[in-house]
C-alpha positions in Angstrom: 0.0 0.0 0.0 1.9 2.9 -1.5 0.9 6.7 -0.5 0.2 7.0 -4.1 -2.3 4.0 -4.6 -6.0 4.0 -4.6 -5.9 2.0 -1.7 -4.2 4.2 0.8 -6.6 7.2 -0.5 -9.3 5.0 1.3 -7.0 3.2 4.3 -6.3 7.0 5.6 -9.4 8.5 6.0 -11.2 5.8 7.7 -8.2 5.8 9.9 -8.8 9.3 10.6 -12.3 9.2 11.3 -12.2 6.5 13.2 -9.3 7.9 15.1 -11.1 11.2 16.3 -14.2 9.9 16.9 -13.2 6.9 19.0 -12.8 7.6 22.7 -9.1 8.4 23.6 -8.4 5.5 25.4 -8.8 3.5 22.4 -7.1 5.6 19.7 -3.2 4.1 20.8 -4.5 0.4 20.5 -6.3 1.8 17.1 -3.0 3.4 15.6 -1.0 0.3 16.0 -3.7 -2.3 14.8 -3.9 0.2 11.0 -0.2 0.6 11.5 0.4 -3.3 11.3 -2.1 -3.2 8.5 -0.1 -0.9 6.7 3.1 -3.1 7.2 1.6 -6.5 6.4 0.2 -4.8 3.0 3.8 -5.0 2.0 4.0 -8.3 3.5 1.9 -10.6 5.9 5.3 -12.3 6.9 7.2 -9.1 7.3 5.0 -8.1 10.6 7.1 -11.4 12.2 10.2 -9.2 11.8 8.7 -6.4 12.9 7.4 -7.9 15.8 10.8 -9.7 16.4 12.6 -6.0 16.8 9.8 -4.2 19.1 10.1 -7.3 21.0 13.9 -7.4 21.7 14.5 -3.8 22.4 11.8 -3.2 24.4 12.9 -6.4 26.5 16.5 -4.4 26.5 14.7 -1.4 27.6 13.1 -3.2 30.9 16.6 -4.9 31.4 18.3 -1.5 31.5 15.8 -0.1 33.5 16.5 -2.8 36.3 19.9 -3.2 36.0 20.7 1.0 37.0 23.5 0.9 38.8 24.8 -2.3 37.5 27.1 -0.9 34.6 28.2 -4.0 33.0 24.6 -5.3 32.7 23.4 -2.8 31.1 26.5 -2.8 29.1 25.7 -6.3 28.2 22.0 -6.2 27.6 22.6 -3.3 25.3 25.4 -4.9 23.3 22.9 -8.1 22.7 20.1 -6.3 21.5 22.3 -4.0 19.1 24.1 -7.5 17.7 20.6 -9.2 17.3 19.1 -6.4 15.8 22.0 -5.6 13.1 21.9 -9.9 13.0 18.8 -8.8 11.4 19.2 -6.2 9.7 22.6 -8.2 8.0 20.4 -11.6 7.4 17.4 -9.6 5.1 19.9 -6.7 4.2 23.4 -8.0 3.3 23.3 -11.9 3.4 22.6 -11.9 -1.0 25.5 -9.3 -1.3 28.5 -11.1 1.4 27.6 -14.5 -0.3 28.0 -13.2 -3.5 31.4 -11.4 -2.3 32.9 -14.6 -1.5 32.0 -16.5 -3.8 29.3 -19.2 -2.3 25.5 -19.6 -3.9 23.6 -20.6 -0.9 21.0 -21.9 -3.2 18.2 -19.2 -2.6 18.4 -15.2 -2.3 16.5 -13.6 0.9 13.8 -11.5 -0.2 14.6 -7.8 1.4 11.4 -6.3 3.8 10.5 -3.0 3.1 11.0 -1.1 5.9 13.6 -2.7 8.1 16.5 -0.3 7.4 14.6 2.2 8.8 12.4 0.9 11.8 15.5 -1.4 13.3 17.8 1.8 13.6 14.7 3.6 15.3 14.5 0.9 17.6 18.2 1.1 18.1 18.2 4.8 19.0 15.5 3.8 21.3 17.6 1.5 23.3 20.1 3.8 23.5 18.8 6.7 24.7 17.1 4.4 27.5 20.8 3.0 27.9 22.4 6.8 28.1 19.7 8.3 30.4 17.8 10.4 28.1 14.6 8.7 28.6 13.2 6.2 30.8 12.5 2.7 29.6 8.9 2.5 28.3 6.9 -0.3 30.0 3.9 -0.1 28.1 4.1 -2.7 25.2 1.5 -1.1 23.0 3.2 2.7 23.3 6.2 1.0 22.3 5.1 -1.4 19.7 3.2 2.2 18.0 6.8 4.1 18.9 8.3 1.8 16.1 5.8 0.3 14.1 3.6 4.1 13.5 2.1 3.6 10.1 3.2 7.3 8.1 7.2 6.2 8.6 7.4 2.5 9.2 8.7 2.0 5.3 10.5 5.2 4.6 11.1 7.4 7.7 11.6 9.7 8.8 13.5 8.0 11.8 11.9 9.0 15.1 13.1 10.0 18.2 11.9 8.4 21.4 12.3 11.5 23.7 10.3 13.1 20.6 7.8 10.9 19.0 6.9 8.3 22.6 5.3 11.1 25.0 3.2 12.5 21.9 1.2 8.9 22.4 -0.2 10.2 25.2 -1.1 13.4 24.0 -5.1 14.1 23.6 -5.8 15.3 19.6 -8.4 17.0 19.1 -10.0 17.7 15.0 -8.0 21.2 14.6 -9.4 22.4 11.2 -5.8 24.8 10.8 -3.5 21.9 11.9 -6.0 19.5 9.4 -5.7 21.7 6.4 -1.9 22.7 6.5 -1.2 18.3 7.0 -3.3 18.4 4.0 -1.5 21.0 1.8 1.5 19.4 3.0 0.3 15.8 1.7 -0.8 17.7 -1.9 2.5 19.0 -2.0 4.1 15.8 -1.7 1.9 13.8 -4.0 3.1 17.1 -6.5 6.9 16.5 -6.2 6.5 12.4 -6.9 4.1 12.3 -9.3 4.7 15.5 -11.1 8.3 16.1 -11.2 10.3 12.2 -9.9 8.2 10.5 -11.9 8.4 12.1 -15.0 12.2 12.6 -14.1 12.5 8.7 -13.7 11.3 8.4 -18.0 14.7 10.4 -18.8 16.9 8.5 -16.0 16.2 5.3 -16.7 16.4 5.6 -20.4 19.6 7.6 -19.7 21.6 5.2 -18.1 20.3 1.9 -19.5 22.0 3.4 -22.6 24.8 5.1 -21.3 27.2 4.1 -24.2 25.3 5.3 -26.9 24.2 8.9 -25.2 26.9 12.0 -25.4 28.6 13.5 -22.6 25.5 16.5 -22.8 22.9 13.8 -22.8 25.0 11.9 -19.7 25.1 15.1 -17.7 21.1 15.7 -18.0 20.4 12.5 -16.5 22.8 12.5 -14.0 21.4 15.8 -12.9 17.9 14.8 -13.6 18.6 12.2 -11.3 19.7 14.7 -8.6 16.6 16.5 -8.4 14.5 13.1 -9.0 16.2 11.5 -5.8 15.4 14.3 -3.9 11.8 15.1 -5.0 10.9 11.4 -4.6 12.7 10.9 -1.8 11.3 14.6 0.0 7.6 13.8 -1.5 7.4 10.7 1.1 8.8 12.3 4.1 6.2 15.2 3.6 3.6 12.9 2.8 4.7 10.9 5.9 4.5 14.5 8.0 1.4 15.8 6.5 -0.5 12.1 7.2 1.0 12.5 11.0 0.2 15.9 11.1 -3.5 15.8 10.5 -3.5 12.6 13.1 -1.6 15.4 15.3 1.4 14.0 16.0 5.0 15.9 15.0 8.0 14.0 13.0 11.1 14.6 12.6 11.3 17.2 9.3 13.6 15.6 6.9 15.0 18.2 4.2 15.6 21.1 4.3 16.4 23.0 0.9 19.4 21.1 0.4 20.1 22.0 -2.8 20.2 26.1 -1.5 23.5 25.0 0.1 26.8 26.7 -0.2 29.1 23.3 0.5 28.4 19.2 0.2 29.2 19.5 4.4 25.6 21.9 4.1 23.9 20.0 2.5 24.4 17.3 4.3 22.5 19.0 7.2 20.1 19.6 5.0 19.3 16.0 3.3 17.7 12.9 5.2 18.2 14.7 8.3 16.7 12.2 10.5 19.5 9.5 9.2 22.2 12.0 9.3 21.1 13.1 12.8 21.5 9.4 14.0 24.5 8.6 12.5 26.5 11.8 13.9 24.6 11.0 18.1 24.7 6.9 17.9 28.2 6.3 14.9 30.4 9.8 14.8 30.1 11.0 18.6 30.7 8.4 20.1 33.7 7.0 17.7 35.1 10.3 19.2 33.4 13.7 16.8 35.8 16.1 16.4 37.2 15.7 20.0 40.0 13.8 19.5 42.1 15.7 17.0 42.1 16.8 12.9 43.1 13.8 11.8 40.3 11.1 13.8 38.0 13.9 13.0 38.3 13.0 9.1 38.3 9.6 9.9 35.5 9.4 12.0 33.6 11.3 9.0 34.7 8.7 6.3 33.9 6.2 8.6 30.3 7.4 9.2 29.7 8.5 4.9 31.1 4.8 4.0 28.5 3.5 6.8 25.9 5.7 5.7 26.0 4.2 1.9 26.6 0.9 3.2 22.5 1.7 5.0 21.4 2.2 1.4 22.1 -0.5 -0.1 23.9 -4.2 -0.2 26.0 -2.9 -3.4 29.7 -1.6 -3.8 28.0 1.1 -5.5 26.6 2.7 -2.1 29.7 2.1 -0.3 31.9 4.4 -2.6 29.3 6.8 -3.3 29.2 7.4 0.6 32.9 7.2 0.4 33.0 9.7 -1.9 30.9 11.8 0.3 33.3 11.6 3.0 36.1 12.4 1.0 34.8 15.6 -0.7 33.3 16.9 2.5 37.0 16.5 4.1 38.8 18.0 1.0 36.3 20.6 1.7 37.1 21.5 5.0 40.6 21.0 4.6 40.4 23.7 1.8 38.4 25.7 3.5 41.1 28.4 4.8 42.2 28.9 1.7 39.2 29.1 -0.1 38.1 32.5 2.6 41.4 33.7 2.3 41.0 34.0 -1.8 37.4 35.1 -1.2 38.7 37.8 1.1 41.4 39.2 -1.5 38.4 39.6 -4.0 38.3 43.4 -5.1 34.3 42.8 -5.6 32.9 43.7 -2.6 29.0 44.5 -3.3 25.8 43.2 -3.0 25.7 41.5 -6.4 29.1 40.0 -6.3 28.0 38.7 -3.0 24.8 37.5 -5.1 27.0 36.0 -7.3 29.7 34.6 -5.1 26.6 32.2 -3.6 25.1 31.4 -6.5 28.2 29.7 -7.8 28.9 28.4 -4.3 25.2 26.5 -4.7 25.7 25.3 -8.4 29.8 23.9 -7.5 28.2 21.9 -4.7 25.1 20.8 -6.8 27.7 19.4 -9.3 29.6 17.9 -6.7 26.5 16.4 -4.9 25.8 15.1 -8.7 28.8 13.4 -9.4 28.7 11.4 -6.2 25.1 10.6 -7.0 25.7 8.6 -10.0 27.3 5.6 -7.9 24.1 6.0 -6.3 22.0 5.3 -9.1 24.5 3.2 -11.4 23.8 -0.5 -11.3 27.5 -1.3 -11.4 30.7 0.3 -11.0 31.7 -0.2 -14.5 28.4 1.5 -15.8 28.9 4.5 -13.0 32.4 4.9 -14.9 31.3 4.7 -18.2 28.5 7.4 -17.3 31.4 10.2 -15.8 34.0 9.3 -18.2 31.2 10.3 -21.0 30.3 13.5 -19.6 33.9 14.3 -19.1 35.5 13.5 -22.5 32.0 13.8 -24.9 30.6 16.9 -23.9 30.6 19.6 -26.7 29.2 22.8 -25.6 27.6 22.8 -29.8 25.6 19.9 -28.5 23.1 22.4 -26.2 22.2 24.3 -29.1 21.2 21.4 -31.0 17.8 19.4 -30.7 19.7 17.2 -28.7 18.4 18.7 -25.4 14.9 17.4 -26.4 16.5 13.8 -26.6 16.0 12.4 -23.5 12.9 10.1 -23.3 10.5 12.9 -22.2 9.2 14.5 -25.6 9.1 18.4 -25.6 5.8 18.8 -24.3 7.1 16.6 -20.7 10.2 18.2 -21.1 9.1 21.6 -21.0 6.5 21.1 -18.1 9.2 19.3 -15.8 11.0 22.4 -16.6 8.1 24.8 -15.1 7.2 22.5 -13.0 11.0 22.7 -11.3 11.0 26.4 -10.7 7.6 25.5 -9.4 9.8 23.8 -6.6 12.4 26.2 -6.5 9.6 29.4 -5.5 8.4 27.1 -3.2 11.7 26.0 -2.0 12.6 29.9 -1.5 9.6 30.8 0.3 10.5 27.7 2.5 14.3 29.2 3.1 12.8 32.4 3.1 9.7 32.1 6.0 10.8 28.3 7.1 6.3 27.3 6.2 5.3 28.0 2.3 2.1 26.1 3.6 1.4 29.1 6.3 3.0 32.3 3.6 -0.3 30.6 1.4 -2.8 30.7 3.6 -2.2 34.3 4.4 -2.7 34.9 0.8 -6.2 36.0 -0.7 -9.2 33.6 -1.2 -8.2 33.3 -4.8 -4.8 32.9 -4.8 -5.2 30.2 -2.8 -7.7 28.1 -4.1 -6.2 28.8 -7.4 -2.8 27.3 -6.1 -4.8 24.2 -4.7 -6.9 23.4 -7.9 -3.4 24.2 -9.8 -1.5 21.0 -8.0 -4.4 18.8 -8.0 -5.1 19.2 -11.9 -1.4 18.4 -12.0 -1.4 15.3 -10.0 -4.2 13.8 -11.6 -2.7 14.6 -15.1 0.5 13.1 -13.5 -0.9 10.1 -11.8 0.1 7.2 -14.6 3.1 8.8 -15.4 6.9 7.4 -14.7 7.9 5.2 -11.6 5.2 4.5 -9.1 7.1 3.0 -6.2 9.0 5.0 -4.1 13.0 5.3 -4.5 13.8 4.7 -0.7 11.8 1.8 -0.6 14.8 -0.1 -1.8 16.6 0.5 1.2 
C-alpha cells in the first residue's frame, strides 16, 4: 500500500475518522492495529520481523531499566540487542551481497522487507537513549510497539526519536481544522513532487543510463542531474507525505529536508538531506567514535567512517559504499580547503551586493555538481556502468551539443520536457519561500481567497494529469 495508490486514499481517511471519533483510550490500540495493517500490506510475513525487533528492544529497555547501577549489565544487555538487531538487519539486508562477495550460492536469495532499514535503527536509538539516560524505559508494550511500528514512517522514515515521537502517544488530539488543512496541503504537495516532477524525471533516467554508451557527454550530464533532483523530490515527497499524514492525526515528526540544494558546500547540505539519518548517524556512529574531540586527523576519519557506513545503510552494493565514500572524502577535502578558499574570497576586489549574489550562486551550483557526481554511484547499477557514465560526460561533452535538438533527446518529448521544466522552478519558489519564511504552507494561507484556491486546484489538476506517469514505487523503498 503505496501513499500514491487508490488503496491508501481509502485506508487513511477511515483511519482518521475512526481515530477522532473513537474515545481516547482506544485511539493508541487503534493506531497500531492500521499501522500493522499498513506493514503487512507490504507483507503478511514481514510483521514477524517487525514484531521480532519491538520485541527485543523493548525487552533491553526493561533490562536497563532494572539493571541502573549495574554498569556492565546494562553494558551487556545493550550490546545483545544491538548484535541481534543488526543480525537482522545483516540476514534480510546483506546476506545476497557477502555470499556473492565470497563467492558461495547458498542456493536461494533472501527476499529484502520494506522497511527494516529504517524501523530497526529507530528501535536502536530507542535502546540507546534508554541505555544513556535520556529517557526512561517505556513499560507499556502497546506505546512501544506504536513508537516503532507508526504507520506514516514504518517503510521510509523519517526516523523518530523516542524522547520526541513516545510522550506525543499520550497526547489528547483534538480535529483542529488549521492543523487538518496545513497536514493536508503538505500531503498535496508531496503527491506534487513524486508524481509531477520524480516520476516524469525517472522516464529520462532510466532511459539515460540503461543506454549510457550510446548517449553523449550533454545527454550523460542531464540525466545525472535529472537524477539529482528526481532522488530528492521522490525521496522529500514521502517524508512530507509521511509529516502531513502524522500531522493531521496530530502527532509531530522529525522534518527531513531542508532545501538542500540552497547549500553553499556538500558538508551543508548534508545537514540539509535525510536529516533524521544524518542526525542518527552523527549521536549513535560519529560522537561516540570520538566527533571532532579527538584531534584533525580522527575527526576526518570518524567522517569517512560514518559516509562509507551511511551508503553501506542504502544499499547491499559496492556502488553505495563508494558513493558514501565519496561523500566523506569531498566533505574533508572541503574542509581541509576551507582556509584557503576564505582567504582567496577575502582578497576579492568585488565587494558589493551583487558579487555577493553571485559569489553564492556559484557556491550553490559547484556543490550541486559535486553532490551530482557522487550521485551517479548512487544510481549506477554497477561500477563499471557509473564509470562509463562520468568518463562520457567528461571526454563527450561539446558545448555545440546544447544548441542542438539534442536537449529534447531524453525520453520525455518536448511537451514533458518543458512542463518538468516549469514545473521545477515550481519547486524552487516554493523551495525559496521555504528558506525564506521556514512554512510555504502558512505564507499561502495568508494569501487572498483566490490565490489560494487557485494554487490548490493548480496541484491537483497536476497530479491527476501526472498520476500514470513514470515510476510509481518510491525510491527509498529499496533500502
Amino acid at each position: 500500500m503505496l501513499f500514491n495508490s487508490i488503496s491508501f486514499v481509502i485506508f487513511f481517511p477511515i483511519v482518521v475518522m475512526a481515530y477522532f471519533l473513537m474515545p481516547v483510550k482506544l485511539r493508541m490500540g487503534w493506531l497500531l492495529i492500521t499501522s500493522y495493517f499498513y506493514y503487512m500490506c507490504q507483507g503478511p510475513v514481514y510483521a514477524l520481523l517487525l514484531l521480532c525487533s519491538t520485541l527485543i528492544t523493548y525487552t533491553a529497555g526493561l533490562l536497563m531499566g532494572r539493571f541502573n547501577t549495574d554498569v556492565t549489565a546494562k553494558k551487556l544487555t545493550i550490546f545483545t540487542a544491538v548484535l541481534l538487531n543488526l543480525g537482522l538487519l545483516f540476514y534480510f539486508k546483506y546476506f545476497n551481497f557477502f555470499m556473492d562477495n565470497i563467492g558461495i550460492d547458498p542456493g536461494f536469495r533472501v527476499v529484502l522487507p520494506v522497511g527494516i532499514s529504517f524501523y530497526v535503527f529507530q528501535a536502536i536509538g530507542y535502546i540507546a537513549d534508554v541505555y544513556r539516560g535520556k529517557i526512561a524505559p517505556e513499560k507499556n508494550p502497546v506505546r512501544y510497539a506504536l513508537f516503532v511500528s507508526f504507520f506514516p514512517q514504518i517503510l521510509a522514515g523519517p526516523i523518530g526519536r523516542a524522547p520526541e515521537l513516545l510522550p506525543q502517544f499520550d497526547e489528547i488530539h483534538t480535529f483542529d481544522y488549521d492543523r487538518v488543512r496545513h497536514g493536508m496541503l503538505r500531503m498535496l504537495w508531496g503527491y506534487f513532487l513524486k508524481l509531477v516532477i520524480a516520476s516524469r524525471l525517472s522516464i529520462a533516467v532510466e532511459l539515460i543510463f540503461n543506454n549510457y554508451s550510446s548517449c553523449s557527454g550533454w545527454q550523460l550530464f542531464l540525466g545525472a542531474s535529472a537524477y539529482s533532483f528526481q532522488i530528492y523530490c521522490d525521496f522529500a515527497s514521502y517524508s512530507i507525505l509521511a509529516l502531513g499524514a502524522a500531522e493531521i492525526l496530530g502527532f509531530r515528526l522529525t522534518e527531513n529536508f531542508r532545501q538542500p540544494f540552497f547549500a553553499l558546500s556538500l558538508a551543508e547540505l548534508w545537514r540539509r538531506w535525510h536529516i533524521s539519518l544524518m542526525n542518527w548517524f552523527r549521536d549513535y556512529v560519529y560522537i561516540p567514535l570520538g566527533g571532532s574531540r579527538k584531534g584533525t586527523i580522527r575527526k576526518h576519519l570518524n567522517t569517512l567512517i560514518v559516509f562509507t557506513l551511511s551508503g553501506l545503510w542504502h544499499g547491499a552494493a559496492w556502488t553505495y559504499v563508494l558513493w558514501g565514500f565519496l561523500s566523506g572524502v569531498l566533505q574533508v577535502i572541503g574542509t581541509l580547503t576551507k582556509p584557503a578558499r576564505l582567504r582567496m574570497i577575502s582578497s576579492f576586489p568585488l565587494k558589493s551586493g551583487a558579487a555577493h549574489h553571485i559569489h553564492v550562486f556559484l557556491q550553490q551550483v559547484i556543490t550541486f555538481l559535486l553532490f551530482t557526481f557522487t550521485v551517479v554511484f548512487f544510481k549506477a547499477s554497477d561500477i563499471p556502468t557509473a564509470l562509463g557514465v562520468l568518463r562520457g560526460i567528461f571526454t563527450d561533452f561539446h558545448l555545440s551539443d546544447i544548441l542542438s535538438r539534442q536537449i529534447f533527446q531524453i525520453g520525455l518529448g518536448t511537451k514533458n520536457l518543458l512542463i518538468v521544466l516549469a514545473m521545477l522552478a515550481v519547486l524552487f519558489i516554493v523551495d525559496t519561500i521555504n528558506e525564506k519564511t521556514g512554512d510555504a504552507a502558512a505564507a499561502l494561507f495568508r494569501q487572498k481567497w483566490f490565490i489560494r484556491w487557485g494554487t490548490y486546484y493548480f496541484f491537483v489538476i497536476m497530479i491527476l494529469s501526472s498520476a500514470n506517469i513514470g515510476a510509481a514505487q518510491f525510491i527509498y523503498f529499496n533500502f
